[in-house]
C-alpha positions in Angstrom: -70.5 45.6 38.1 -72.1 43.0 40.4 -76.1 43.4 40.3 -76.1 44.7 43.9 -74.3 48.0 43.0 -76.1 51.4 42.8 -76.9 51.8 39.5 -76.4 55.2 37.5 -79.4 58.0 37.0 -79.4 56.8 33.6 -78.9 52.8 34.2 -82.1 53.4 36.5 -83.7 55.5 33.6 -83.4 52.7 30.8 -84.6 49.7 33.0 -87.3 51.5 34.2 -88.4 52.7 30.8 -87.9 49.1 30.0 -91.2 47.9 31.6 -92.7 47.7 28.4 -90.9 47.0 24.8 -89.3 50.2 23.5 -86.7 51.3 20.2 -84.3 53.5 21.0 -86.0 57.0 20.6 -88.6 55.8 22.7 -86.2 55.1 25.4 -84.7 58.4 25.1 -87.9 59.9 25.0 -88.8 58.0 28.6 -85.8 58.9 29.6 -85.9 62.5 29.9 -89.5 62.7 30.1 -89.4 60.7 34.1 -86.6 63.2 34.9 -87.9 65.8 34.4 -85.9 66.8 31.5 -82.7 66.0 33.8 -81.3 62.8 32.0 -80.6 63.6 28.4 -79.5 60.4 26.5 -77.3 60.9 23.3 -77.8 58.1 20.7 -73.9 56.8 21.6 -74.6 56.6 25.4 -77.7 55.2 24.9 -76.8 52.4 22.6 -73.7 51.7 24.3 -75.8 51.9 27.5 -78.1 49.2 25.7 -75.3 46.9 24.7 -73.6 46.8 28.4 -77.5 46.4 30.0 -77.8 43.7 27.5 -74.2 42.1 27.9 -74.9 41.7 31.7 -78.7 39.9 31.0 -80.6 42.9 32.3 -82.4 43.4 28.6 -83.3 41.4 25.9 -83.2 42.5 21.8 -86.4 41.8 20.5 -86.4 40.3 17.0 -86.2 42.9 14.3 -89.3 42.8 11.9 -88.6 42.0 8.1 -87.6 45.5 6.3 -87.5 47.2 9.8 -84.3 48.8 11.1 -85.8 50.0 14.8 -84.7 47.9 17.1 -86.7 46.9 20.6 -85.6 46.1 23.6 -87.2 44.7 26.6 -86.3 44.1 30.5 -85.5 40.7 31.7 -86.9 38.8 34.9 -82.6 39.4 36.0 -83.5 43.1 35.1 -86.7 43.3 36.6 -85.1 42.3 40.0 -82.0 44.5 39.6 -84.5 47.4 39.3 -86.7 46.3 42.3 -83.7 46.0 44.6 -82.4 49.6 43.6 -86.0 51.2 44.2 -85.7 49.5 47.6 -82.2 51.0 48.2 -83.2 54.5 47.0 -86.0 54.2 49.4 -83.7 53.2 52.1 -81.6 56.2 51.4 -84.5 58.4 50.8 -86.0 57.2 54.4 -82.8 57.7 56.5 -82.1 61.4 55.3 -85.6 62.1 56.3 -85.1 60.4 59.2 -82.4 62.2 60.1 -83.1 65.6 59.2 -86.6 65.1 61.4 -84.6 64.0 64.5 -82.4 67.0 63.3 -84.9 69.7 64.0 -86.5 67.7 66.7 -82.9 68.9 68.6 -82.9 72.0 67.4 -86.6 72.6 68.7 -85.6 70.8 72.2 -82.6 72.9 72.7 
């Protein structure tokens, strides 16, 4: 997937929960917390989420401390950008619909 194309709910979920360092459960936690309960990431989506994320550049593995098995992950400047440019293309969207339902009712009132 080329970094211009509209990421999923929960591609958009992970690198924005991303903005600081987080494990795993923390991610998850993020997750569904900024949607409102909508996102719900199972440990297999997630992780295989995080390896695909990772894979591309978008997130970094964080060295494991000694006797630690959590994991951290953090966003790249590649990752960082990706986000940026899908908030401005969810804004776009977000902008035109209003647009367009405004001029919408605009008619309706006119007519």
């Amino acid at each position: 997937m080329p970094d211009s194309m509209a990421l999923t709910e929960s591609t958009y979920y992970i690198l924005l929960s991303l903005l600081s360092p987080q494990h795993g459960y923390g991610i998850m936690q993020k997750t569904e917390e900024m949607s409102g309960g909508r996102v719900r990431l199972a440990a297999g989506t997630l992780y295989g989420a995080l390896n695909a994320l990772s894979d591309k550049g978008w997130i970094l593995p964080l060295p494991v401390e000694d006797g630690s098995r959590r994991k951290e992950y953090a966003l790249t400047e590649k990752g960082r950008g990706v986000l940026i440019k899908e908030i401005a293309r969810l804004r776009e969207l977000a902008d035109n619909g209003a647009r367009a339902l405004k001029e919408e009712v605009q008619w309706k009132i006119e007519e």
